[in-house]
Each structure stands twice: as structure tokens, then as C-alpha cells.
C-alpha positions as CSV (number, residue, x, y, z in Angstrom):
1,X,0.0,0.0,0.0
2,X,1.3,3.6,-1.2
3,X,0.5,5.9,2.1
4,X,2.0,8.6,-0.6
5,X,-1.2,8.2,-2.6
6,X,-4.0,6.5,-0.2
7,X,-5.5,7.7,2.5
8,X,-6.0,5.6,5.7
9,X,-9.6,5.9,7.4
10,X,-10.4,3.9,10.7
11,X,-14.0,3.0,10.1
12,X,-16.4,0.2,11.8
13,X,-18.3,-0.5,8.2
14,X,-22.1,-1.7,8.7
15,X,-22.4,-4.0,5.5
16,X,-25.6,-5.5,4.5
17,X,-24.1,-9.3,3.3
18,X,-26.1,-11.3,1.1
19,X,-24.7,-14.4,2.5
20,X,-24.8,-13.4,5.9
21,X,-28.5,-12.1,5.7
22,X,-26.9,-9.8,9.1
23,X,-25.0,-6.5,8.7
24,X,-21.7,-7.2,10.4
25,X,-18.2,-4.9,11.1
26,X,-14.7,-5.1,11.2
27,X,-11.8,-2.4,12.0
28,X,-9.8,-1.8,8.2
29,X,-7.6,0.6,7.0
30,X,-9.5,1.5,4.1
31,X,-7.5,3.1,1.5
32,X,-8.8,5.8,-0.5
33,X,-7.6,6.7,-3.8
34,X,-6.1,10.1,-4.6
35,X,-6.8,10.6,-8.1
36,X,-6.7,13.9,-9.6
37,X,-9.8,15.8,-12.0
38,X,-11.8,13.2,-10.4
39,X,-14.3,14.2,-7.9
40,X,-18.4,13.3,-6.7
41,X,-19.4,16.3,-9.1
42,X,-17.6,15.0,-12.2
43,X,-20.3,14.0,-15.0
44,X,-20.2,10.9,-17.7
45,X,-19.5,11.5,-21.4
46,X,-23.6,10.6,-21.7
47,X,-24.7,13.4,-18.8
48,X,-22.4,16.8,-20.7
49,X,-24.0,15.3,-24.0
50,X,-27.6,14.9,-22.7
51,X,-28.1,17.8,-20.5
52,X,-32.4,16.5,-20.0
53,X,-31.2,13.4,-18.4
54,X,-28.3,14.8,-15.9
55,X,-28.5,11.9,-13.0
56,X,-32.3,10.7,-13.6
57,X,-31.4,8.6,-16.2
58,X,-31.4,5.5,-13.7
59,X,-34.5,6.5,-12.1
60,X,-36.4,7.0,-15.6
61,X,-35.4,3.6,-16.7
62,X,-36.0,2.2,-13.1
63,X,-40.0,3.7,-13.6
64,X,-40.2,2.5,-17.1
65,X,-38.5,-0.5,-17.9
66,X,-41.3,-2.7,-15.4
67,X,-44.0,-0.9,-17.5
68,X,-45.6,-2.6,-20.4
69,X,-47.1,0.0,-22.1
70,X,-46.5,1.2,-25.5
71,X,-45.6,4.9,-24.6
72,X,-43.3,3.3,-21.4
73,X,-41.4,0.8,-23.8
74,X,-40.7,3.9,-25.9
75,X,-39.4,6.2,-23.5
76,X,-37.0,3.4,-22.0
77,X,-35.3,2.2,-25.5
78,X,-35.0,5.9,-26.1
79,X,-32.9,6.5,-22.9
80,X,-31.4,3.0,-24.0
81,X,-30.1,4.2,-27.3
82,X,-28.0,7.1,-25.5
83,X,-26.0,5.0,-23.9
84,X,-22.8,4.3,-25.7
85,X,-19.9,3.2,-23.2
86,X,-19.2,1.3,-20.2
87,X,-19.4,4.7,-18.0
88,X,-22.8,5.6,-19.3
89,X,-24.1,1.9,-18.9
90,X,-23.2,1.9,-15.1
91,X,-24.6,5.2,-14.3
92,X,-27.4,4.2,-15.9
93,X,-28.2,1.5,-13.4
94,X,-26.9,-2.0,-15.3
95,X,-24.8,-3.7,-13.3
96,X,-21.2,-4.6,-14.4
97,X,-20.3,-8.5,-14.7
98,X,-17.8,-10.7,-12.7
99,X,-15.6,-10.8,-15.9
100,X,-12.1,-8.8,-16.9
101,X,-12.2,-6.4,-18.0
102,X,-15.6,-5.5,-16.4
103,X,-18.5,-5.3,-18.6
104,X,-22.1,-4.0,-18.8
105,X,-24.7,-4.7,-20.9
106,X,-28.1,-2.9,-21.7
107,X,-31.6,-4.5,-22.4
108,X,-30.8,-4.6,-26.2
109,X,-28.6,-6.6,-26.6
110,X,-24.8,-4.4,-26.7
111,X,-22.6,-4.8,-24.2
112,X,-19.3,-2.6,-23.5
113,X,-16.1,-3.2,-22.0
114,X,-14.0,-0.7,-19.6
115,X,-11.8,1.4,-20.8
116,X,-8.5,0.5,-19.2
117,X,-9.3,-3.2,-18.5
118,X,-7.0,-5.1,-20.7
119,X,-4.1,-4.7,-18.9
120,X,-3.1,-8.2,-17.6
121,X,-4.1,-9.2,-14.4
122,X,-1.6,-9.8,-11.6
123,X,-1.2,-13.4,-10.9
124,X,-3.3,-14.6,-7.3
125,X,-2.7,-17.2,-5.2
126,X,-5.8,-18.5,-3.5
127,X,-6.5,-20.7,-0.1
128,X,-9.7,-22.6,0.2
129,X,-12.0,-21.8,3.2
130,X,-13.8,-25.4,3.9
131,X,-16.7,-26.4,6.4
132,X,-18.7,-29.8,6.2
133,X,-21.5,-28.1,4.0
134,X,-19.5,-25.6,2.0
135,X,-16.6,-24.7,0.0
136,X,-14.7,-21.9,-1.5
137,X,-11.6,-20.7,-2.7
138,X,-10.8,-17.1,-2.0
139,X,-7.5,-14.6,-2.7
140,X,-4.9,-15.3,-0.6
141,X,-4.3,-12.1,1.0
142,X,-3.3,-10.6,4.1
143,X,-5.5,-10.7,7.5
144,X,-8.0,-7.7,8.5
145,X,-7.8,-6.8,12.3
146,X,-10.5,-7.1,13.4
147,X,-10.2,-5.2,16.9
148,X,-10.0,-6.7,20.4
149,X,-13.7,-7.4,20.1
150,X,-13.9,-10.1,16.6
151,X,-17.2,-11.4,15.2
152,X,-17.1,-15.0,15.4
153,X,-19.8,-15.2,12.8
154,X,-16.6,-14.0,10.3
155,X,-15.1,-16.7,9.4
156,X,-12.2,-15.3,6.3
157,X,-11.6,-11.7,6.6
158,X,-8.4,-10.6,4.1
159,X,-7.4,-7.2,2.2
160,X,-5.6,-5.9,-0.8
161,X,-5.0,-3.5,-3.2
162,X,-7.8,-1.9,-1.9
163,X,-10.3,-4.2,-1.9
164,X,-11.8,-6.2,1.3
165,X,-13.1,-10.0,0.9
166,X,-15.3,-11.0,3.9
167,X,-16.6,-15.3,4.8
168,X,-19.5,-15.0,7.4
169,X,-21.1,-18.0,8.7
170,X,-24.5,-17.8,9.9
171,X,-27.6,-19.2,10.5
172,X,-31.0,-19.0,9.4
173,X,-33.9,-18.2,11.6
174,X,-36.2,-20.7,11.9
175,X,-39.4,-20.7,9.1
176,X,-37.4,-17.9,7.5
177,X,-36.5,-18.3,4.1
178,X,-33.3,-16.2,2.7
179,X,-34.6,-14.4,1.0
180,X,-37.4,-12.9,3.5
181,X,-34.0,-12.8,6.4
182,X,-32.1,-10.6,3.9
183,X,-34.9,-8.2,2.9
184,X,-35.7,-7.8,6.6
185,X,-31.9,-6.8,7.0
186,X,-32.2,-4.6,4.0
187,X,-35.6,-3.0,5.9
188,X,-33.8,-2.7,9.0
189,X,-30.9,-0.5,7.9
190,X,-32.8,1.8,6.4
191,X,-31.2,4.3,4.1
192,X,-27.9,3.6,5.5
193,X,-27.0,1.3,2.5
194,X,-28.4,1.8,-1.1
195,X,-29.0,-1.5,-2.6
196,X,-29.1,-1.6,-6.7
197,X,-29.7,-4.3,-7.4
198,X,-30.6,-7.8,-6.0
199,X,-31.3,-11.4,-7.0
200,X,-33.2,-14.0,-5.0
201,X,-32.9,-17.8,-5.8
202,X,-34.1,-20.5,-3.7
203,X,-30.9,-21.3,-1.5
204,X,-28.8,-18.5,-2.9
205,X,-28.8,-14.7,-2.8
206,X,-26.9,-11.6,-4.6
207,X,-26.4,-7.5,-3.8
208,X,-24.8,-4.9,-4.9
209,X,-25.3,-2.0,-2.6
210,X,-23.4,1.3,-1.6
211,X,-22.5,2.7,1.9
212,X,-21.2,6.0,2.9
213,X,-18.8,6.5,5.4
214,X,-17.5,10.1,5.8
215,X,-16.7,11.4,2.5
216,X,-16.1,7.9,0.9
217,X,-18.5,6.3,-1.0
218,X,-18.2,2.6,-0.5
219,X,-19.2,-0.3,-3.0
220,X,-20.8,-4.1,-1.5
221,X,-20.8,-7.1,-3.7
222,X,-22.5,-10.1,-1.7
223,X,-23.6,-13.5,-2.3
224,X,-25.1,-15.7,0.0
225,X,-25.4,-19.3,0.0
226,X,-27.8,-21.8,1.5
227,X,-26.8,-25.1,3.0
228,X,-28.0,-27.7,5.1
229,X,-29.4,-27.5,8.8
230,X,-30.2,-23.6,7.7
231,X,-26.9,-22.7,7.8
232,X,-26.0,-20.5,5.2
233,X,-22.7,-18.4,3.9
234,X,-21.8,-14.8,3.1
235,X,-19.2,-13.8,0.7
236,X,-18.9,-10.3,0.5
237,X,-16.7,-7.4,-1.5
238,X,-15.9,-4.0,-0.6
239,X,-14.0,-1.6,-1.8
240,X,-13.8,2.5,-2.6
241,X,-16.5,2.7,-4.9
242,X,-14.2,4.1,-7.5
243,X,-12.1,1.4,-7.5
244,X,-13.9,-1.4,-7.2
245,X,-14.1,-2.6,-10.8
246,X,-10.0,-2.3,-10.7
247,X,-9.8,-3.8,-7.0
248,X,-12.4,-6.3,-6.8
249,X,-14.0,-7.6,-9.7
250,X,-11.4,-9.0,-11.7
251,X,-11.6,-11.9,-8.5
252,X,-15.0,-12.0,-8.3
253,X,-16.1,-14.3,-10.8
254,X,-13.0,-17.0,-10.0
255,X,-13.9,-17.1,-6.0
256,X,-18.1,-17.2,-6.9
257,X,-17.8,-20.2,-9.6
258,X,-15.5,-22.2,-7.2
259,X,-18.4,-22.4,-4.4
260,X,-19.4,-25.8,-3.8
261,X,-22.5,-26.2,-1.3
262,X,-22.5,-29.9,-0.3
């Protein structure tokens, strides 16, 4: 870690984990980039060029695209059309895939790449976190400290190059399904985290969420996984929002296909 170029900031972080189905904490030394011309007011290529959809553009497609009328369908390829780029398709609300380089794709079929990804990825060692109902592989990285006072429920917690991997083992309540457990989570916190979007199977469970803590804006990537006997497992990213696609994702996909529930 450059402390020339990354700001330290002791936080407890509240993190809604889709695994976990709890919001737990842990003490980290959360780097913050430094990165110059780039700041909260900075707009995408598809905001300076569309001046009538400045930050609503999300929120329009959010109202239409559940519609089914004609004059709905309409407005929602038109907003569609406008985006061109991997910036514009984020801001826009479509989620960016566990694949490097990162890329989003809109209703229509186009998908775009990020700029920047195709610089080879750094080679990773991984360990494998094992329990008599589940499996997964995760980055080898160093330990979090976790404080005097640790969550036992956190079973893996590991940092590096800015981006924060957490295992939680928990358990379900009883004639609660996951998906009910994590919504009532997601209830309880109220606006403290900003969910975008979520995905409910049967045994298994995905968010993507923001927190803000201070002046940093901080991105969650969460899956949960159901096992036997109700007990069910959290795997959760974070990272500085604006460097979570560099940080994070290019491990996501690799550490998620790996999970073996038994």
C-alpha cells in the first residue's frame, strides 16, 4: 500500500451481506484513492451530451423499464439508445459483470467493455476456506484486524489492493427463508445502505449496494449461499466505490464459480 497516494480511514463499516443475511463490522484501514480531475461532481460523457437526463437517467429507466405500455417501452429504448460506453451503462443503473475487464450490458442486446481493463491481471494465489456443507476458494491475502472485540460469525476476513473479501457463517432463523431474512436486514438498515440491485434464488442470494462512510463512498458485492441445517454463507466485497471494478471484480467471478455447497 502507497501511504504517498491512499488515505488511511479507521471505520467500523455496517455491511448488509447477502450471504450473511446480518450486517456485520470489522476495524480496516480503508484506502482511499487520490486521483486527480476526479471528484463526486464529475459527469459521464452521456450526462455533458444529454443535458435533459443529468443523474435521472437511472430513475427514468427504473419507472419505465417494469411498464408494459407502449408509450413506457418507448421512453425506455430511447434512454437506452443514448447509452454508448461502459461509463454511461453503469450510471445508468446495469450492473457490471464478474468478468475482466468488467463489462455491462443494456436491455438490447450491446454490451461494452471498460476502458483501461485489458491490462493483464496480476497473478493470485488463493486458499480454500472449507466447512462440512460448503466450500470456497478465496484470494490469498493478508489478514483484516479485526479489533480486540472479533465477530465470530466471520469466518475469512483478508485485504488488498484496496479491496476487502469477507466469509460469514451464519444461521437462518427458523421458518425464515433467505430471501425474507435478507430483505428484513435490508428493511432494518434503512437508508444507510443503497441497494441496486438484488437477486433472489431459492438457496442463494446476490447485492450490490453502496455505503457512505464520511466522504467515501463505498461499494458491497455479496452473495449468499444456502446449506444444510439452515446454515448459510456470506461472501462479501468492498472496496472504494471508484475502485472497485480495478480492485475487486477482476476476483469476483473466480472465488463465486469455485463455491461448492454440499
Amino acid at each position: 500500500m502507497n501511504k504517498k497516494i491512499l488515505l488511511a480511514l479507521s471505520v467500523v463499516i455496517f455491511v448488509v451481506a447477502a450471504g450473511a443475511g446480518a450486517y456485520f463490522y470489522f476495524r480496516e484501514q480503508l484506502p482511499v484513492a487520490e486521483k486527480a480531475g476526479e471528484t463526486a461532481g464529475e459527469k459521464t460523457q452521456l450526462q455533458l451530451d444529454n443535458p435533459a437526463i443529468q443523474i435521472t437517467v437511472a430513475e427514468q429507466l427504473q419507472e419505465c423499464l417494469p411498464k408494459s405500455d407502449m408509450a413506457s417501452k418507448e421512453r425506455c429504448d430511447s434512454l437506452i439508445k443514448q447509452i454508448v460506453d461502459f461509463d454511461s451503462c453503469v450510471a445508468a443503473g446495469f450492473p457490471a459483470d464478474g468478468s475482466y475487464p468488467s463489462r455491462c450490458a443494456v436491455p438490447d442486446g450491446r454490451s461494452f467493455a471498460q476502458k483501461g481493463g485489458e491490462e493483464p491481471r496480476r497473478e493470485q494465489k488463493y486458499a480454500i476456506f472449507k466447512t462440512d456443507n460448503f466450500e470456497i476458494k478465496y484470494p490469498d491475502w493478508p489478514n483484516i484486524d479485526q479489533g480486540e472485540a472479533p465477530d465470530s460469525k466471520i469466518k475469512i476476513a483478508v485485504a488488498d489492493g484496496g479491496c476487502n473479501l469477507i466469509i460469514k457463517e451464519d444461521a437462518l432463523p427458523e421458518n425464515v427463508t433467505l430471501k425474507d431474512h435478507v430483505e428484513k436486514v435490508i428493511g432494518d438498515l434503512g437508508g444507510a445502505v443503497k441497494i441496486s440491485q438484488k437477486i433472489f434464488q431459492t438457496n442463494t442470494a446476490y447485492l450490490d449496494g453502496e455505503i457512505t462512510v464520511g466522504s467515501a463512498a463505498l461499494r458491497n458485492v455479496s452473495y449468499s449461499y444456502l446449506a444444510k441445517n439452515n446454515i448459510f454463507y456470506g461472501i462479501a466485497f468492498v472496496a472504494e466505490k471508484n475502485s472497485f471494478d480495478k480492485a475487486c471484480q477482476p476476483f469476483i467471478k473466480e472465488v463465486t464459480e469455485s463455491a461448492l455447497v454440499k
